[in-house]
C-alpha positions in Angstrom: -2.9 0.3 14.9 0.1 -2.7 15.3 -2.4 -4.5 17.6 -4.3 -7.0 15.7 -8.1 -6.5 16.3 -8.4 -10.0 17.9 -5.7 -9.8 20.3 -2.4 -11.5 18.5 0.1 -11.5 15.8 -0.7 -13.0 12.8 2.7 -13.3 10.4 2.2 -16.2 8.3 0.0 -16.0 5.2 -2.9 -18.4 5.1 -3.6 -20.4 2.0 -6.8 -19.9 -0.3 -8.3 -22.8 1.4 -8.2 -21.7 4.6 -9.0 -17.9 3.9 -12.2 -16.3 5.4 -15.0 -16.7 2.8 -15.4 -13.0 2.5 -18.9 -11.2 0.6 -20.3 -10.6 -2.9 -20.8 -7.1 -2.0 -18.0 -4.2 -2.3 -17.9 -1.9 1.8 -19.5 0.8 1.6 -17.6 4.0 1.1 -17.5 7.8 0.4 -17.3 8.4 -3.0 -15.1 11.3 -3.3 -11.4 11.8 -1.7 -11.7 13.8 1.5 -9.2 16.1 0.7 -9.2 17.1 -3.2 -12.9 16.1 -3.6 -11.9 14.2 -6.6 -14.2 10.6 -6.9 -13.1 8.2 -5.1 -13.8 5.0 -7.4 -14.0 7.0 -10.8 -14.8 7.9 -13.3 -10.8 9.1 -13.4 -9.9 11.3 -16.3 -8.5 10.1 -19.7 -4.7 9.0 -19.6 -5.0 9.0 -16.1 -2.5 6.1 -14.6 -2.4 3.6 -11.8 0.0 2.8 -9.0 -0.9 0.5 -5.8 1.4 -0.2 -2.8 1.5 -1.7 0.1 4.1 -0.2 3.2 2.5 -0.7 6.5 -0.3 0.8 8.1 -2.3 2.5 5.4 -3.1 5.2 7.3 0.3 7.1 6.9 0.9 5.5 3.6 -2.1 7.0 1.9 -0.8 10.4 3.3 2.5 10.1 1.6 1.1 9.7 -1.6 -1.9 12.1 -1.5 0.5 15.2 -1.1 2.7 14.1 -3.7 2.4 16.7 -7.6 0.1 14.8 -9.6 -1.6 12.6 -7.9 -5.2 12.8 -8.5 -6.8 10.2 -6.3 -5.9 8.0 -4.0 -7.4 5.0 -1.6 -6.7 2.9 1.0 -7.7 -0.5 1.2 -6.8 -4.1 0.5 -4.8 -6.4 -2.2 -2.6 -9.2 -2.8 -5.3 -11.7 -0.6 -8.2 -14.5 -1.0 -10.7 -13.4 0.6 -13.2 -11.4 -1.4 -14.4 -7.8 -0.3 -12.6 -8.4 3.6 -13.6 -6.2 6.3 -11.0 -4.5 8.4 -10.9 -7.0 11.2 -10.8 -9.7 8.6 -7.4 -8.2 7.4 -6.3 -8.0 10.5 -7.2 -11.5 11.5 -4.4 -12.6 9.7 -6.6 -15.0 7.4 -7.7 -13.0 4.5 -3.8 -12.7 2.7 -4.1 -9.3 2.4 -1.8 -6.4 2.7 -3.4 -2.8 3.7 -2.5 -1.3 0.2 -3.1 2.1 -1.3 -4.3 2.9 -4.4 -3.0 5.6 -6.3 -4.5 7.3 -9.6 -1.7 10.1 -11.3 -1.4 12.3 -14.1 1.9 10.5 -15.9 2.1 14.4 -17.6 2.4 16.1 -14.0 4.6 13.0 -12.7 6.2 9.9 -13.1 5.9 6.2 -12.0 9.2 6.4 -11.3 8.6 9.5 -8.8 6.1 7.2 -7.1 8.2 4.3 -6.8 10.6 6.4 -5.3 8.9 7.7 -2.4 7.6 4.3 -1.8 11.1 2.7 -1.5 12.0 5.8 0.7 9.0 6.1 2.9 9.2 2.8 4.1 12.0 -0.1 5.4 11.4 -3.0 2.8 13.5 -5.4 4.4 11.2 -6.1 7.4 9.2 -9.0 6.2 5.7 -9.2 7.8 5.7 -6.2 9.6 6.7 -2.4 9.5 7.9 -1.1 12.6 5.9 -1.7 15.6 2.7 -3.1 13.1 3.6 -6.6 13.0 1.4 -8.9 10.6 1.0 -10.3 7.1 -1.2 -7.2 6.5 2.0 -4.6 6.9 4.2 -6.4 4.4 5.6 -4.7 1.6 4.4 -4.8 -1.3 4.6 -3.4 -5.4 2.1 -4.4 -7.2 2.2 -3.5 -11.6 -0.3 -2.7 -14.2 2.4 -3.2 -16.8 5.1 -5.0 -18.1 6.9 -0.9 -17.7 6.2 -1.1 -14.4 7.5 -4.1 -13.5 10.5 -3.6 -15.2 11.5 -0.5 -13.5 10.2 -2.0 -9.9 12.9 -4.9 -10.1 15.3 -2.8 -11.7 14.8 -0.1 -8.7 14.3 -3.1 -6.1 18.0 -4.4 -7.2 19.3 -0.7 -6.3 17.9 -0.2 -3.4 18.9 -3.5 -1.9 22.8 -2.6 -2.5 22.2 0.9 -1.0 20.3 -0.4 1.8 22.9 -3.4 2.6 25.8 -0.6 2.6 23.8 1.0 5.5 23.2 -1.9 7.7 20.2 -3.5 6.7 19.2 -6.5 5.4 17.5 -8.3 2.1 14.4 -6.5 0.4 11.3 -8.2 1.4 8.9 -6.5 -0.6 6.2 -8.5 -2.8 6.6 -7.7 -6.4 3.2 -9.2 -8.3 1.0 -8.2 -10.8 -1.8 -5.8 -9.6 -4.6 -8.0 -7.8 -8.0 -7.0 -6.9 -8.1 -3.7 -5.0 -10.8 -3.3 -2.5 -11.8 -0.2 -1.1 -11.5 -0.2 2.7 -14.0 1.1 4.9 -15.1 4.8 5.1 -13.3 5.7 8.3 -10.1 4.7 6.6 -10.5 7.0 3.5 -8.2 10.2 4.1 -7.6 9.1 7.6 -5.0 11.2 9.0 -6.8 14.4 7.0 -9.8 13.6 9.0 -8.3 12.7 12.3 -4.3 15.1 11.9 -3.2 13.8 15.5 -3.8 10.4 14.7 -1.3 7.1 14.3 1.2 7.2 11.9 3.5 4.3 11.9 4.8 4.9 8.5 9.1 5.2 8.8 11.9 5.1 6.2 15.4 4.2 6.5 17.4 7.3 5.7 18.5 5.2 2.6 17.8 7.7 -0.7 16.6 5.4 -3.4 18.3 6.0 -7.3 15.1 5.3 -9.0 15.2 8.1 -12.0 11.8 10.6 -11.4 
Protein backbone atom coordinates (compact mmCIF):
# COMPACT_ATOMS: atom_id res chain seq x y z
CA UNK A 1 0.00 0.00 0.00
CA UNK A 2 3.20 2.70 0.35
CA UNK A 3 3.10 3.04 -3.51
CA UNK A 4 1.02 5.95 -4.44
CA UNK A 5 -1.65 4.80 -7.05
CA UNK A 6 -0.18 7.14 -9.67
CA UNK A 7 3.35 6.14 -9.51
CA UNK A 8 5.16 8.75 -6.97
CA UNK A 9 5.45 10.22 -3.60
CA UNK A 10 3.42 12.90 -2.76
CA UNK A 11 4.62 14.60 0.86
CA UNK A 12 3.64 18.05 0.79
CA UNK A 13 0.08 19.09 1.45
CA UNK A 14 -1.68 21.03 -1.23
CA UNK A 15 -3.66 24.11 -0.55
CA UNK A 16 -7.56 24.38 -0.84
CA UNK A 17 -7.12 26.08 -4.09
CA UNK A 18 -5.36 23.58 -5.67
CA UNK A 19 -7.16 20.43 -4.12
CA UNK A 20 -9.15 18.11 -6.47
CA UNK A 21 -12.77 19.32 -6.78
CA UNK A 22 -14.09 16.12 -5.28
CA UNK A 23 -18.36 15.10 -5.49
CA UNK A 24 -21.63 16.07 -3.87
CA UNK A 25 -22.24 12.49 -3.24
CA UNK A 26 -20.88 10.27 -0.11
CA UNK A 27 -18.93 6.48 -1.82
CA UNK A 28 -20.90 4.02 -1.59
CA UNK A 29 -20.40 1.63 1.28
CA UNK A 30 -21.58 -1.47 3.32
CA UNK A 31 -23.66 -0.44 5.95
CA UNK A 32 -22.81 -2.63 8.73
CA UNK A 33 -19.12 -3.42 10.24
CA UNK A 34 -17.80 -6.73 8.74
CA UNK A 35 -16.88 -8.10 11.80
CA UNK A 36 -19.48 -7.21 14.80
CA UNK A 37 -22.40 -6.55 12.29
CA UNK A 38 -23.00 -3.39 14.12
CA UNK A 39 -24.08 -0.26 11.37
CA UNK A 40 -21.63 1.19 9.90
CA UNK A 41 -22.82 4.95 9.62
CA UNK A 42 -25.46 4.69 12.60
CA UNK A 43 -27.83 4.93 14.07
CA UNK A 44 -24.99 4.32 17.18
CA UNK A 45 -26.54 3.84 20.55
CA UNK A 46 -27.30 6.57 23.14
CA UNK A 47 -24.05 7.89 24.98
CA UNK A 48 -22.17 6.24 22.59
CA UNK A 49 -18.71 8.40 21.97
CA UNK A 50 -16.36 9.30 19.19
CA UNK A 51 -12.68 9.01 18.55
CA UNK A 52 -10.96 9.44 14.86
CA UNK A 53 -7.17 8.90 14.10
CA UNK A 54 -5.08 8.91 11.70
CA UNK A 55 -1.49 6.46 11.85
CA UNK A 56 -0.74 5.18 8.49
CA UNK A 57 -2.21 2.88 6.29
CA UNK A 58 -5.80 2.42 7.52
CA UNK A 59 -5.86 -0.88 6.84
CA UNK A 60 -3.85 -2.08 10.04
CA UNK A 61 -5.07 0.93 11.88
CA UNK A 62 -8.68 0.09 11.71
CA UNK A 63 -7.65 -3.49 13.05
CA UNK A 64 -6.04 -2.11 16.09
CA UNK A 65 -8.99 -0.40 17.18
CA UNK A 66 -11.81 -2.87 16.22
CA UNK A 67 -10.33 -5.57 18.77
CA UNK A 68 -10.00 -3.12 21.39
CA UNK A 69 -13.09 -3.72 24.83
CA UNK A 70 -15.69 -1.40 23.90
CA UNK A 71 -15.49 -0.38 20.80
CA UNK A 72 -18.60 -0.61 18.97
CA UNK A 73 -17.96 0.53 15.42
CA UNK A 74 -15.36 1.54 13.64
CA UNK A 75 -14.45 2.90 9.91
CA UNK A 76 -11.88 3.62 7.71
CA UNK A 77 -11.78 6.43 5.56
CA UNK A 78 -10.71 10.07 5.15
CA UNK A 79 -10.25 13.49 7.29
CA UNK A 80 -8.28 16.47 7.83
CA UNK A 81 -8.46 17.40 3.73
CA UNK A 82 -10.32 19.84 0.96
CA UNK A 83 -11.55 17.82 -1.19
CA UNK A 84 -15.09 16.71 -0.68
CA UNK A 85 -16.16 12.91 -0.64
CA UNK A 86 -12.31 11.92 -2.34
CA UNK A 87 -11.87 8.61 -3.85
CA UNK A 88 -9.04 6.38 -2.87
CA UNK A 89 -6.79 7.37 -5.69
CA UNK A 90 -7.68 10.95 -5.01
CA UNK A 91 -6.10 10.48 -1.48
CA UNK A 92 -3.43 8.98 -2.73
CA UNK A 93 -2.71 11.50 -5.36
CA UNK A 94 -1.42 13.55 -2.90
CA UNK A 95 -3.96 16.58 -3.74
CA UNK A 96 -6.98 16.01 -1.70
CA UNK A 97 -5.07 16.92 2.10
CA UNK A 98 -6.30 14.04 3.45
CA UNK A 99 -4.96 11.60 5.96
CA UNK A 100 -6.42 7.83 5.74
CA UNK A 101 -8.20 8.09 9.17
CA UNK A 102 -10.31 5.75 11.29
CA UNK A 103 -13.25 6.36 12.84
CA UNK A 104 -14.05 4.96 16.01
CA UNK A 105 -17.55 4.81 17.97
CA UNK A 106 -17.06 3.38 21.97
CA UNK A 107 -18.94 2.81 24.87
CA UNK A 108 -17.12 5.46 27.38
CA UNK A 109 -18.79 2.88 30.26
CA UNK A 110 -16.86 -0.24 28.79
CA UNK A 111 -13.64 2.10 27.99
CA UNK A 112 -11.99 5.15 28.09
CA UNK A 113 -10.72 7.91 25.67
CA UNK A 114 -7.77 7.70 27.34
CA UNK A 115 -7.43 3.78 26.57
CA UNK A 116 -7.84 4.80 22.99
CA UNK A 117 -5.41 7.41 22.92
CA UNK A 118 -3.10 5.12 24.28
CA UNK A 119 -3.00 2.46 21.82
CA UNK A 120 -2.86 5.14 19.19
CA UNK A 121 0.36 6.75 20.60
CA UNK A 122 1.68 3.11 20.98
CA UNK A 123 0.61 1.53 17.77
CA UNK A 124 2.28 3.90 15.73
CA UNK A 125 5.85 6.09 15.45
CA UNK A 126 4.48 9.82 15.56
CA UNK A 127 7.55 11.36 14.86
CA UNK A 128 7.73 10.42 11.19
CA UNK A 129 6.09 13.39 9.50
CA UNK A 130 4.41 12.49 6.14
CA UNK A 131 4.85 8.92 6.20
CA UNK A 132 4.75 5.78 8.47
CA UNK A 133 7.17 3.35 7.71
CA UNK A 134 7.63 2.29 4.22
CA UNK A 135 3.93 4.32 3.27
CA UNK A 136 5.39 7.59 2.46
CA UNK A 137 2.75 10.49 1.76
CA UNK A 138 0.68 13.29 3.14
CA UNK A 139 -2.02 10.63 3.49
CA UNK A 140 0.04 8.48 6.30
CA UNK A 141 0.64 11.36 8.66
CA UNK A 142 -0.37 11.25 12.00
CA UNK A 143 -2.95 12.55 13.12
CA UNK A 144 -5.57 13.26 16.52
CA UNK A 145 -8.41 14.69 15.75
CA UNK A 146 -11.14 15.96 19.08
CA UNK A 147 -14.80 16.22 19.49
CA UNK A 148 -14.15 18.09 22.72
CA UNK A 149 -12.44 20.48 24.55
CA UNK A 150 -11.78 16.84 27.05
CA UNK A 151 -10.31 15.44 24.38
CA UNK A 152 -8.10 17.88 23.40
CA UNK A 153 -6.87 18.45 26.63
CA UNK A 154 -5.80 15.12 27.45
CA UNK A 155 -4.28 14.61 23.59
CA UNK A 156 -1.75 17.53 24.26
CA UNK A 157 -1.33 16.67 27.71
CA UNK A 158 -0.49 12.83 26.44
CA UNK A 159 1.36 14.30 23.26
CA UNK A 160 3.86 16.27 25.73
CA UNK A 161 4.54 12.70 27.50
CA UNK A 162 5.10 10.77 24.95
CA UNK A 163 7.54 13.12 23.24
CA UNK A 164 9.97 12.98 26.50
CA UNK A 165 9.64 9.12 26.54
CA UNK A 166 10.10 8.84 22.96
CA UNK A 167 13.27 11.38 22.90
CA UNK A 168 14.83 9.25 25.80
CA UNK A 169 14.67 6.27 23.34
CA UNK A 170 16.18 7.81 20.29
CA UNK A 171 13.67 9.35 18.39
CA UNK A 172 12.82 12.50 17.39
CA UNK A 173 9.92 15.41 17.78
CA UNK A 174 6.09 14.30 17.64
CA UNK A 175 4.72 15.06 14.29
CA UNK A 176 1.24 14.22 14.86
CA UNK A 177 -1.66 16.73 13.80
CA UNK A 178 -3.68 17.72 16.65
CA UNK A 179 -7.13 19.61 15.16
CA UNK A 180 -10.52 19.59 15.82
CA UNK A 181 -12.52 16.64 14.25
CA UNK A 182 -13.04 17.50 10.38
CA UNK A 183 -15.41 15.92 8.08
CA UNK A 184 -15.07 12.04 8.08
CA UNK A 185 -15.69 10.34 4.93
CA UNK A 186 -16.36 6.86 4.60
CA UNK A 187 -13.86 5.12 2.37
CA UNK A 188 -14.74 2.74 -0.22
CA UNK A 189 -16.28 -0.68 0.56
CA UNK A 190 -13.18 -2.78 -0.09
CA UNK A 191 -11.50 -0.80 2.64
CA UNK A 192 -14.22 -1.43 5.41
CA UNK A 193 -12.83 -4.33 7.72
CA UNK A 194 -10.01 -4.97 5.37
CA UNK A 195 -7.64 -7.18 6.94
CA UNK A 196 -10.93 -9.28 8.53
CA UNK A 197 -11.85 -9.75 4.93
CA UNK A 198 -8.52 -10.36 3.36
CA UNK A 199 -6.26 -11.91 7.10
CA UNK A 200 -2.89 -12.28 4.90
CA UNK A 201 -3.08 -8.93 3.67
CA UNK A 202 -0.64 -5.58 4.14
CA UNK A 203 -0.25 -4.39 7.32
CA UNK A 204 2.18 -1.55 7.62
CA UNK A 205 1.06 -0.44 10.94
CA UNK A 206 4.49 -0.42 13.57
CA UNK A 207 5.04 1.11 17.00
CA UNK A 208 8.15 2.21 18.68
CA UNK A 209 8.46 -0.03 21.69
CA UNK A 210 7.91 3.34 23.60
CA UNK A 211 4.88 2.55 26.32
CA UNK A 212 2.85 5.74 26.43
CA UNK A 213 1.66 7.17 30.24
CA UNK A 214 -1.69 8.23 29.11
CA UNK A 215 -3.96 7.17 32.25
CA UNK A 216 -6.82 4.38 30.76
Amino acid sequence: MWMNMFGTRKTELPSAADALPGRPDPLETAATHYVNGNPLKGPYPDGAAFALFGLGCFWGAERLFWKLPGVWVTAAGYAGGFTPNPTYEEVCSGRTGHTEAVFVVYDPALTSYEALLKAFWEGHDPTQGMRQGNDVGSQYRSAAYYFDAAQKAVIEASRKNFEKSLKKAGYGAVTSEIAPAPEFYFAEDYHQQYLAKNPQGYCGLGGTGVTCGVTA
